[in-house]
C-alpha positions in Angstrom: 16.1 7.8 -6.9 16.2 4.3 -8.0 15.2 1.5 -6.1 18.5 0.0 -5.5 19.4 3.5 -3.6 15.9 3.1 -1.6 16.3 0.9 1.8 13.8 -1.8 2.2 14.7 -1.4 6.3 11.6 0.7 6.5 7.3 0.6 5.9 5.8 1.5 3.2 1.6 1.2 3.1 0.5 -1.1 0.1 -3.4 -0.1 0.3 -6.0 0.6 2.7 -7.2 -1.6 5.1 -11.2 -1.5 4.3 -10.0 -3.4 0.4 -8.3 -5.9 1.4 -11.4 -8.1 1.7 -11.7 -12.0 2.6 -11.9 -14.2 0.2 -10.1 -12.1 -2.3 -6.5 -11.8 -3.6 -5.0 -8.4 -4.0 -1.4 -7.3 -6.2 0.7 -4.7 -4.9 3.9 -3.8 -5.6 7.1 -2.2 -4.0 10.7 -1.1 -5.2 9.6 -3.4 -8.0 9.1 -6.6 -6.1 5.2 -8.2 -7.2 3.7 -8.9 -3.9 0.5 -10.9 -3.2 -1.7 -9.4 -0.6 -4.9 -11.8 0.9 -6.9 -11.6 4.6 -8.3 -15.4 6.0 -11.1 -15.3 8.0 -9.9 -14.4 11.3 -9.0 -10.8 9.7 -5.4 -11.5 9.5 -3.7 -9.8 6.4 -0.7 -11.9 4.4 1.8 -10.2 2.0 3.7 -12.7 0.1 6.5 -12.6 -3.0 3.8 -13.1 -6.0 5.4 -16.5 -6.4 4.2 -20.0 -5.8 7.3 -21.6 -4.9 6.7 -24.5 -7.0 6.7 -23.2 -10.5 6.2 -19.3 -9.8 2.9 -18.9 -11.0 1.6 -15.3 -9.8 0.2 -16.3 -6.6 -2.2 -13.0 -6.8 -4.4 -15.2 -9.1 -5.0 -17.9 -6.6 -7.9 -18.6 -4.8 -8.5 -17.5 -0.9 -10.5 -20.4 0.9 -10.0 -18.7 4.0 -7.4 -20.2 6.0 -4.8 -20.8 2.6 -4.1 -19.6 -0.5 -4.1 -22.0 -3.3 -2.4 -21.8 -6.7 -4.0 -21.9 -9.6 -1.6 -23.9 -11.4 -1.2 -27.0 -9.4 -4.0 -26.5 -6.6 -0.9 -26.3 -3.7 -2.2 -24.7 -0.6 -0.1 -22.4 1.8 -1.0 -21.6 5.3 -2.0 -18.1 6.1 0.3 -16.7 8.4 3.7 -18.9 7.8 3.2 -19.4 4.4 4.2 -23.2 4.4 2.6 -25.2 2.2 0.2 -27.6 3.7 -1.2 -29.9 0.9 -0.3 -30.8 -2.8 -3.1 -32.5 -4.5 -1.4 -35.1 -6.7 0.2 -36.4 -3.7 -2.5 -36.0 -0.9 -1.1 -38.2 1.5 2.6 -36.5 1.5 3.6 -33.9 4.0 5.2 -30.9 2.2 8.9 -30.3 3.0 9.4 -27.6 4.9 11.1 -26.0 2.0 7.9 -25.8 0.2 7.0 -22.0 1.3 5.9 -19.1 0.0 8.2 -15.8 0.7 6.2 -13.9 3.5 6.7 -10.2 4.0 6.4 -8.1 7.1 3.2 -6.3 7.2 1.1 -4.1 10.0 -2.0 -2.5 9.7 -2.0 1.2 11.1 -4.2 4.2 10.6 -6.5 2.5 7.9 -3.4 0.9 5.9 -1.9 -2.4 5.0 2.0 -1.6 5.6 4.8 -3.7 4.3 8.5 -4.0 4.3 10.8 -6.1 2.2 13.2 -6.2 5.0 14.1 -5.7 8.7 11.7 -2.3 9.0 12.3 0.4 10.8 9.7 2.3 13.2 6.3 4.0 10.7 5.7 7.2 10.0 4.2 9.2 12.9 0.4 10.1 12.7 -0.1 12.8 15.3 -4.0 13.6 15.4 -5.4 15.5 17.7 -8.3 13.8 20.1 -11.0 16.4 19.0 -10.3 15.5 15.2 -11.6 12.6 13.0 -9.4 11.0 10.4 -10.2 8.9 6.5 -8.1 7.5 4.2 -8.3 8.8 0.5 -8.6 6.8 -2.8 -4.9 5.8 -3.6 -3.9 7.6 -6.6 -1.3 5.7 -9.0 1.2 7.7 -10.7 3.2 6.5 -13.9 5.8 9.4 -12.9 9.3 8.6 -10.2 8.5 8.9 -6.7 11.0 11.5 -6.5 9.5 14.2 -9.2 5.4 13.3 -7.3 7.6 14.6 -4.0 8.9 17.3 -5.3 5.1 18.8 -7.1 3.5 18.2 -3.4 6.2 19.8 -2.0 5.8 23.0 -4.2 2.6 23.2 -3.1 -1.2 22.1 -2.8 -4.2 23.6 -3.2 -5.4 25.8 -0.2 -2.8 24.5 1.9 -0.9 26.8 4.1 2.1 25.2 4.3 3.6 21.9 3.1 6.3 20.0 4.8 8.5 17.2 4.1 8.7 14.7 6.8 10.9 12.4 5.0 11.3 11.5 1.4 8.3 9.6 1.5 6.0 11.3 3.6 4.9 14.8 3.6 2.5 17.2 5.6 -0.1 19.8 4.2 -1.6 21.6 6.9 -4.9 23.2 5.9 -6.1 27.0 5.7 -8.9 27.9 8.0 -11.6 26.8 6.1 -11.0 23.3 6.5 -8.9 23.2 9.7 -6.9 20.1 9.3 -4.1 18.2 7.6 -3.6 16.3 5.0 -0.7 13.5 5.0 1.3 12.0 1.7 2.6 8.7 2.0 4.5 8.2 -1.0 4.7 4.2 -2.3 7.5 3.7 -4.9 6.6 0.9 -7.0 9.7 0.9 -9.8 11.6 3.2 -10.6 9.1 5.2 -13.0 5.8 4.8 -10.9 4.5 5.1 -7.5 1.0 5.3 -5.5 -0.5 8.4 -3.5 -2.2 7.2 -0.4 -3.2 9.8 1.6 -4.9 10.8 4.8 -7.0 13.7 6.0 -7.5 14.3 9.4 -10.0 17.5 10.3 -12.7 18.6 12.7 -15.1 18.9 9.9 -15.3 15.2 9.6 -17.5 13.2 9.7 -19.9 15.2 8.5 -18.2 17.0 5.1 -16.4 13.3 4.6 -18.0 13.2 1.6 -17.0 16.8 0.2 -13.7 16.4 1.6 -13.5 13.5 -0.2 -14.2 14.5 -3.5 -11.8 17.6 -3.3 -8.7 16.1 -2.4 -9.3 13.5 -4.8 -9.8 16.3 -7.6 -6.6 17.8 -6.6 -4.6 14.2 -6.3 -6.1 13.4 -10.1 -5.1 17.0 -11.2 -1.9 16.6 -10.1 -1.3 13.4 -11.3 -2.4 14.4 -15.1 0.0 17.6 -14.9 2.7 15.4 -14.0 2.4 12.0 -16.7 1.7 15.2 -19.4 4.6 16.9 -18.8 6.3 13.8 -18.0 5.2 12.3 -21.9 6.1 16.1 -23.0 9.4 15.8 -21.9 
């Protein structure tokens, strides 16, 4: 699967929610495309083309003041939200043309992600937890291995699941054995060809009290299976 053959017509999530801080720049990136990821002060999240639109400086070393991001190249400042740029410091009496804007993706926040698209997205991935149970989000596990061969391990199987199941290529479902009543979802982010990130959720009745135990598990199991796969993917 390479990313031309992947549609950007549909959400992927970039991180989770509780790290993308204010006053702090983040870098993701999806089907190869660099993306800047920054949250002003009224909690709303951006996701931009890493690219000032001036000279295409990375726009993921900028500074967050809060309402704009400004570049660290020429000081320009674009508006959180529209991305337009709103002031140029050599020339602080000009209004920018309104071709001076940064490329803004689509993004959602959903079940303790950031979600993006790099087009016209299609409805997410559905979370069905049940009332009585208690969901967190794991530590995002990065993978220098194809999205497609990650799928296919978790699909094989996971530790003390009962069964996994493959909601799309992207997203799949391990529902747990009795001893941890639950599930755990993959949501699969392909960031080239020849890497992608784990995120993944874990929704039980044990939480909130094992969090911490459940935690530590699945993250075992995530790292575990990410180290099988880069060895036998530098072995082969």
């Amino acid at each position: 699967m390479s990313e031309a053959s992947v549609s950007q017509d549909r959400w992927f999530p970039l991180m989770r929610s509780e790290e993308l801080v204010p006053r702090h720049v983040a870098q993701a990136r999806l089907l190869g495309q660099e993306i800047a990821l920054w949250r002003d002060d009224a909690g709303r999240a951006n996701g931009w083309e890493n690219r000032c639109p001036h000279r295409g400086v990375r726009l993921s070393i900028g500074i967050n003041d809060g309402l704009h991001l400004r570049c660290q190249y020429h000081g320009w400042r674009f508006a959180s939200g529209s991305g337009q740029c709103s002031f140029i410091p050599a020339h602080p009496d000009l209004v920018p043309a309104e071709a001076f804007r940064a490329h803004v993706y689509r993004l959602i926040e959903r079940d303790g992600y950031v979600w993006a698209s790099l087009g016209n997205p299609l409805t997410l991935p559905s979370i069905d937890i049940p009332s009585r149970w208690q969901s967190i989000t794991l530590r995002s596990i990065a993978v220098n291995v194809a999205v497609r061969s990650v799928a296919a391990a978790l699909d094989s199987g996971y530790p003390d699941a009962a069964t996994v199941s493959v909601i799309d290529e992207f997203t799949l479902r391990a529902e747990m054995t009795g001893q941890e009543p639950g599930f755990v979802l993959f949501l699969l982010q392909p960031m080239s060809d020849a890497a992608c990130l784990i995120h993944a959720l874990v929704a039980s009745d044990l939480l909130p009290g094992d969090g911490l135990s459940l935690l530590r598990r699945h993250n075992a199991a995530l790292t575990a299976l990410r180290d099988r796969l880069e060895a036998e993917a530098g072995a082969s």
